[in-house]
Every structure is written in C-alpha cells, then in structure tokens.
N, C-alpha and C positions, 0 to 999 in steps of 0.2 A: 664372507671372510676372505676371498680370493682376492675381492675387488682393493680391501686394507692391504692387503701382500701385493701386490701390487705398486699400489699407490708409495708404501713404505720402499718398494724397490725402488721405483722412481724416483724418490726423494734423495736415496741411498748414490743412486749413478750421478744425482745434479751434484748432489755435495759433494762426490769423488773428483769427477769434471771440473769444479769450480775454481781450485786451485792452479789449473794448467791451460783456463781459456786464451793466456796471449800466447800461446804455442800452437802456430798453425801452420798448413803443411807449406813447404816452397816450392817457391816458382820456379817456372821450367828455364835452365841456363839459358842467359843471355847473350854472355861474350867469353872467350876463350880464358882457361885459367891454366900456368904453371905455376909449381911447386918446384921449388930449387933451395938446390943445399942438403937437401935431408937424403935421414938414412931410408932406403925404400926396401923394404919387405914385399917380395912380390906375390906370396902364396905359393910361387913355383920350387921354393929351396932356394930361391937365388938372392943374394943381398947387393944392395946398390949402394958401397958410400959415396956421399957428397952428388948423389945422383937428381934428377926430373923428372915431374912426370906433368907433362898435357892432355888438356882433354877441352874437347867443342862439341857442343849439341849432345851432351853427355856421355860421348863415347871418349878411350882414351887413345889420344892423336900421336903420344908422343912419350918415350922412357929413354933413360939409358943414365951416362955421366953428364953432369952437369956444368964440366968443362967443353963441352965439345958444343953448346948451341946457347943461343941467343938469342932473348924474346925481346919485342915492340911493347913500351909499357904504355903506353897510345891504345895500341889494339889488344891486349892481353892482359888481364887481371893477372900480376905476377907477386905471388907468396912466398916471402923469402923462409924457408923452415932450415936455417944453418945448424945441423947438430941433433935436429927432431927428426922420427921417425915418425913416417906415412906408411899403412898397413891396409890393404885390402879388406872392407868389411867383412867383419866377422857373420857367421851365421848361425842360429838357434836350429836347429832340429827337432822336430818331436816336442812341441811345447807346445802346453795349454796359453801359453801368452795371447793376449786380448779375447779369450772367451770365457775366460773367468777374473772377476775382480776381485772379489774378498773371499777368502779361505774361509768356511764353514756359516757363510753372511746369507744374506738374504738368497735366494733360489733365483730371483729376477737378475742375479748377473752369474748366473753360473749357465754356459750353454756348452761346456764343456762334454755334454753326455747325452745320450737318449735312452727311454726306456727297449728292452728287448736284448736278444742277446746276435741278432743277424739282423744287422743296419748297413753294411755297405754302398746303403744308396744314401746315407747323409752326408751332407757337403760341410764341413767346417767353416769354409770361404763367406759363408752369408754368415754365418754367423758373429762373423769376424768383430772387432770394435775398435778402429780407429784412435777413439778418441781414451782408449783409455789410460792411467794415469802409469800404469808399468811399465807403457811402449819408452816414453821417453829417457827413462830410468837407464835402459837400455844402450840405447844411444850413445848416452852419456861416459860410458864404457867401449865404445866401437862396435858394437852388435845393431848391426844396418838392416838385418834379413833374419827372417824368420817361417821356421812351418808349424803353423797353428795346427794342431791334433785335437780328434776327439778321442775321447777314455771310455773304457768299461763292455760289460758285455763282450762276445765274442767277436763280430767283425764289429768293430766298433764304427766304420764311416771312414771316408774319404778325406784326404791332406793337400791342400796348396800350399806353395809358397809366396811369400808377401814381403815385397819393402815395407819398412817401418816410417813409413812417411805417408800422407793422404788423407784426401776429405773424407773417403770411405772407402768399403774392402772394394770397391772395381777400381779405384785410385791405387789402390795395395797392392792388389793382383800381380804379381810376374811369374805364375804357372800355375795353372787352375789343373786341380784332382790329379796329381802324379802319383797317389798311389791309395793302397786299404789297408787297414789295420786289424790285424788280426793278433787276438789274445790269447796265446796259448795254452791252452788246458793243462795243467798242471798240477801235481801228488806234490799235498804240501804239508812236510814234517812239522806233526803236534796240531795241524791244524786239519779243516776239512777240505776237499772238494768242493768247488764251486757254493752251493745251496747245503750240502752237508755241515751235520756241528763241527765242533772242532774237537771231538772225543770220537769219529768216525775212523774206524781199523783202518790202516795200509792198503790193506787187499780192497774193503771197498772205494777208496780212495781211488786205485789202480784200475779197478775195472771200470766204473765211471768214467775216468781219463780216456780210456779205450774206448767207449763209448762212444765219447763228447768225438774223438778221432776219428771215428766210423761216421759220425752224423757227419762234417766236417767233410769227410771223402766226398759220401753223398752226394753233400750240396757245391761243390766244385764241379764234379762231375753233370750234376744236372746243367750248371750254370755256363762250364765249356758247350754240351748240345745247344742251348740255348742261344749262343752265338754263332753256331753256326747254322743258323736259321735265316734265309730271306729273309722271311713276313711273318714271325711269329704270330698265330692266330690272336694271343694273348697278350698285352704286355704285361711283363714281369721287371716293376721297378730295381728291385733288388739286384736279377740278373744282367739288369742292363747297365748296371753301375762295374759290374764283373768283364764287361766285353774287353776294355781294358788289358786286364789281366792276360788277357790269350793272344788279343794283338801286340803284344809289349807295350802299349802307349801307357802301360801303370806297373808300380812296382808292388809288391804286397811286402806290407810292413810288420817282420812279426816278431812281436814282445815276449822274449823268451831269456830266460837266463843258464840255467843248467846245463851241462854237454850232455847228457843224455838227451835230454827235450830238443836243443840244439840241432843233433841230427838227425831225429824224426821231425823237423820243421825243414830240415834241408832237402830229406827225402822224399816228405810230402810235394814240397814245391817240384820237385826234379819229376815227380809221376804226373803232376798235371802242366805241366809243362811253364812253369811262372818264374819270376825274376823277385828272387826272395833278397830282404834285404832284413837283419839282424837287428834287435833295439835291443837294448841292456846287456845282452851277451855276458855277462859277470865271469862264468867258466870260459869263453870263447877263446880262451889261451890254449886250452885241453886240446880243442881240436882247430887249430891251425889249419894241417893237410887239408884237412876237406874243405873249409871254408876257403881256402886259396885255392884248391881245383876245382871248385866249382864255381868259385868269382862272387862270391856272396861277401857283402861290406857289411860291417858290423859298424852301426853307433852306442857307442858306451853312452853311459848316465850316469856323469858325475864321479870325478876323481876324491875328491874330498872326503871320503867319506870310508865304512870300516866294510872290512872282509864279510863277506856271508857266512862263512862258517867261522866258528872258535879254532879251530887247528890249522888256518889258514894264515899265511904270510902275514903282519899285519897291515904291510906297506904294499899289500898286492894290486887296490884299489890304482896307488900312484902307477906303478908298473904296467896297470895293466896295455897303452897306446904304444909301450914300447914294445912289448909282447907281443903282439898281432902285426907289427911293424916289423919284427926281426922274421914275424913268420909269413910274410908277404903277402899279408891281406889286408886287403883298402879299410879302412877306420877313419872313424870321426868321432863329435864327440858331443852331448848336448847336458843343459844340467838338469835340475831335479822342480818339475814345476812351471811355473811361469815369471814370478818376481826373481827369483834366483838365478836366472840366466842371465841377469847383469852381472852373474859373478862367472861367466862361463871363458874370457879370458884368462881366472886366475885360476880356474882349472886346469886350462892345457896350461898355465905356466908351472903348475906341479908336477904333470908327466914329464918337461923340459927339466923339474929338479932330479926327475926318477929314471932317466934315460934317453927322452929324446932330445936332440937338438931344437935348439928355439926356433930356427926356421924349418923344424918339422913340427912343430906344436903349433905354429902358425899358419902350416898350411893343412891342420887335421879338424881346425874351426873355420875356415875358408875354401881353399881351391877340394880337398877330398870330400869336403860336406858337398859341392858344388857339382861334383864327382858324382855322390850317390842320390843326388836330387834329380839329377841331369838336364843340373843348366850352368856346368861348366861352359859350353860355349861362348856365354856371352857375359858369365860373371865368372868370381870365387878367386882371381886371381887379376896384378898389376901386369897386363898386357896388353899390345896391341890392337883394337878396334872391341876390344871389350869395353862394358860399363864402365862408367867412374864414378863405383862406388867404392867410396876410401874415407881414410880419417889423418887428420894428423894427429899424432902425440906426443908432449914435452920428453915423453922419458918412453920406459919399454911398456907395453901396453898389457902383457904379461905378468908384471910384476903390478900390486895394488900400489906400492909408494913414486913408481912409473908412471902408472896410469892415470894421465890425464890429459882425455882427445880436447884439441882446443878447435877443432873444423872437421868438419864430416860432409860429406858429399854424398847423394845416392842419386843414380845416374846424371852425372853434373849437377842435381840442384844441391844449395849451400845450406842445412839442416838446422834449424834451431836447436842448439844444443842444453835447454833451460828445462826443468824439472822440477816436479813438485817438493822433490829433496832440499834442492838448492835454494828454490822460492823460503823454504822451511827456514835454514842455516841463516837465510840471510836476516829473516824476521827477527830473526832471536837473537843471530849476533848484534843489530844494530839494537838491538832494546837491550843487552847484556854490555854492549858495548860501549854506552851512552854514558852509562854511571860511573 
C-alpha cells in the first residue's frame, strides 16, 4: 500500500512541477547594473525620489539622488525606472513555504512536521524544495526571502533562512538553523489540552499546562548541563541541536498568543538564559513594557484577518504593528501558511491603512524581519555593501492595484519572474481571446 502512496506522490510532485519547468534558477551577475529614476524605499524609513541604486558582484555599490552621478552604458547595464519604485526584498518569516505542496494532498509532499512532541534536532533546510510551484508565486509579489518552519509537537525543529531562487536547498541556504521552535502549552477555551477531549474541565486543562511547563523546565535544564560538557560520554542528538540556545548562535521561537502565556514564555526564557523571539503574539499589545525591556521581537501572523475574542476591537488585527510600534518593541510580520505569503505585502499595506506609515510597513517585512533573523548585516535593507536583493515596481508594492514587480534581483542575479499563475492567465486568455 505504501509503495502506491508513494508512487501516487510522485506523480502528484511531477504534475505540480510541470507547469513551471522553464523557470530556472539565475546566474551569478555578470556586469554592473543601475537603476535610475525611481522612487527607492530603503527599509531604513528613508525615501529616495528620483534616486539610484548600484550594485556589482551582487553587492550594492552605490545609492543616493540620481542627479548627482553618472553611469557608462558600455560598462553598466543601466535601468531606467522613472516614476517606479524599487524596494528591498521582502521577507516571509515562519513559513511552511516549499515544505508543503498541497493542503490536506497527498503525505509525500507534506514534510512540514515530524512525529513526537521534542524534535529540536530536525532541520527544515533539507527538507526544503526548490522547485516548488508556490516559490515563484512569491516572487512575483516582491517576497525574495523566506524562513521555512517546521509545525507541531512541542519543540517542533530547527529554522533557516532561504533565498527563493536555486537548484537546491544549499543553492537557497543564506543562514542555516538560527533558531527552535517551540509550541506553547496552552488552556484552550471550550476545547482540550493538548491529547485531552474537548469537554475536558479548566482546571484539568491548567494543571496539564503546568505540567507540560515543569517537563519543559526539565528538559532545558538537562539540555543547558549538557552543553556545558567537553566530551559527553553520550551523544544526545536532541541536546545537541540546543547548544545553540546557550551560546546565542540560536534564537528560540516561541508560538504563543495570550498575555498571560506571553509572560510565562518571557520568563521561562529569562531563567534559562535564551534569546526568545514571539510568533503570533495576538495579545502582545497587553504587554508592551516587558517585551521592550527585555528586547524580545514579536512577529505577528497576518493582519487580515478577525480578533480572537468577540469583545475585541474589530479592526484590532490592522492595529496591531502599530501598537507594538508606539510601544517600542521590534515587530515583524509574516502571513498565515505557505501560498499566502504572496499576499504578505498586502498585509503590512493594511497596518500602513491602520497607522503606520508606508515606510514603516515596508521596513516591518524587510530590514526588522532581517533584525530578528540576524542577517540584517548583510540584507533586509537598500544599503551600502549590502546584497542586491530588490525588485522594482510600476506602482506601490503595498497596494494589490500597485503591485506589479517588473525586475527582481537576489544578490545581483536577475530572477525569472514567470509563474504557474501567469503561465495559467495566459493559456486561457489567448484561447478566450481568439474568438
């Protein structure tokens, strides 16, 4: 039976794939390229009209006004973008993107998850899949960068981040395992506990939680001694995926929404000495104070969408990036899933309807994501000796009737910008359009 599941998967990935085989990855920059004329959105908050931006061997060489210098069209692929806006690729956080293909499909393209509930030695990275038919999708929108996540279970595994361009995930690669994911134990009204029904009392609900929190202590604490071992007689795959954690070289990522849970996820981290960073935070308005004094960055998931509770603001969801923003704590911002994070620019362009300014919505999917990944250095933002990874766009890249990137760049290569959508549109308008 395995071997038909199987084979039906395999047939499932060709047919997906077969749509988007002239979409392959680009080659490494050749010759210098400016852009002149256009509006530049730097990620920084800073806006450039009528500005340039250069870039060689895929770093960027050169920005500012684009009165003030003058390129060799001899030596210099020069783009004129008079009126268009160039933007910093955007970046996906916290996404199942390319390790799952089809939602509730075959099992052979789901590698989204592992069995168990303490996995933090799984790597997402291999699991990765290049070639699938969403990446491009992506693209297509200005989302250049992306951290493929695993789901479920309690520490569900390990996160990279990836360009969306490559033959394969060591082509993708641009920061291997920066952080673990952990899933908060959580008392959840009308429903159960983890493995409990969903008609389980409160109270055992809570004690459970408590539990799951004490097992959870536990195993940080065995997992800190454990690093601080020379020559463990033992190796302990698990704890050695944790070393991490204690050296800073990882951040632990933890999926929590409620202010109450919130600060017992802040607190936890603060006693074992770790560098916690917030997913979904929904409540994470509530507490402000502590998340700014203790430097903890929260990424939201998904503006679009309705309040948790029934007595809650309705428009709270838009609010929320200005909210964490007035209360001086680092945010970001990713969407709901993996295909839908092609819509993850029109998200921050909602918070920009609900309070922020457009070059801080621009720089809450770019330089802040780039912030709590910590590869701000060398991306997430239009600056000197940084990547040149960017896109242009006819209009604002923000707005859906905007948005439409005509060039994309990730580290100077020039990105095919063609998708199985587009391939779609065209088939049907030229047979619709014939008659």
């Amino acid at each position: 039976m395995k071997k038909y599941l199987s084979i039906a998967g395999l047939l499932l990935c060709t047919t997906l794939a077969f749509g988007q085989a002239n979409i392959v990855p680009a080659k490494k920059q050749a010759k210098p390229v400016a852009i002149t004329g256009a509006i530049i959105h730097t990620g920084t908050g800073q806006l450039i009209n009528n500005g340039y931006i250069s870039f060689e061997n895929g770093k960027i060489t050169g920005i500012g006004d684009a009165g003030s210098v003058r390129f060799n069209s001899e030596s210099t692929t020069i783009i004129q973008a008079n009126g268009k806006h160039v933007y910093p690729g955007f970046i996906a956080p916290v996404t199942s993107l390319g390790l799952i293909e089809v939602e509730m499909g075959a099992k052979g393209t789901d590698d989204q998850s592992d069995v168990g509930e303490m996995n933090p030695h799984i790597r997402s990275i291999i699991a990765y899949n290049t070639d699938s038919k969403v990446i491009p999708t992506l693209r297509s929108n200005g989302v250049l960068m992306a951290q493929p996540t695993p789901e479920r279970g309690l520490f569900s595994g390990q996160s990279s981040v990836v360009m969306l361009d490559g033959w394969n995930w060591e082509d993708a690669l641009y920061k291997n395992d920066i952080g673990i994911h952990l899933n908060w134990p959580v008392v959840r009204s009308g429903g159960g506990f983890f493995g409990q029904v969903a008609s389980a009392p409160a109270t055992d609900q809570k004690e459970a939680q408590q539990k799951t929190i004490a097992s959870l202590d536990s195993y940080l604490t065995e997992a800190k001694a454990y690093s601080e071992l020379t020559k463990p007689d033992e190796i302990n795959g698990r704890f050695e995926a944790m070393k991490g954690l204690f050296n800073g070289s990882k951040k632990l990522f933890i999926h929590v929404n409620s202010a109450k849970d919130i600060i017992q996820a802040v607190n936890f981290s603060k006693k074992h000495h770790v560098s916690p960073v917030i997913v979904g935070g929904t409540e994470s308005y509530l507490v402000t104070d502590l998340l700014r004094d203790n430097q903890v960055p929260v990424i939201l998931i998904e503006t679009q969408t309705l309040p948790d509770k029934t007595e809650d603001d309705v428009y709270l969801p838009y609010k929320l990036p200005k909210l964490l923003h007035d209360g001086g704590v680092l945010y970001s911002l990713s969407g709901t899933g993996y295909w839908r994070q092609r819509n993850l620019p029109f998200e921050a362009g909602t918070a920009a309807a609900y309070g922020l300014s457009k070059e801080q919505a621009v720089s809450m999917i770019s330089l802040n994501t780039a912030k709590i990944l910590g590869i701000d250095k060398t991306t997430g933002s239009l600056e000197m000796g940084k990547d040149a990874t960017l896109f242009i766009s006819d209009g604002d890249a923000l707005d859906m009737l905007g948005n439409k990137v005509e060039t994309a760049f990730i580290q100077g290569r020039s990105i095919n910008l063609d998708n199985l959508h587009k391939q779609l549109y065209k088939k049907f308008s030229d047979k619709y359009g014939s008659r």
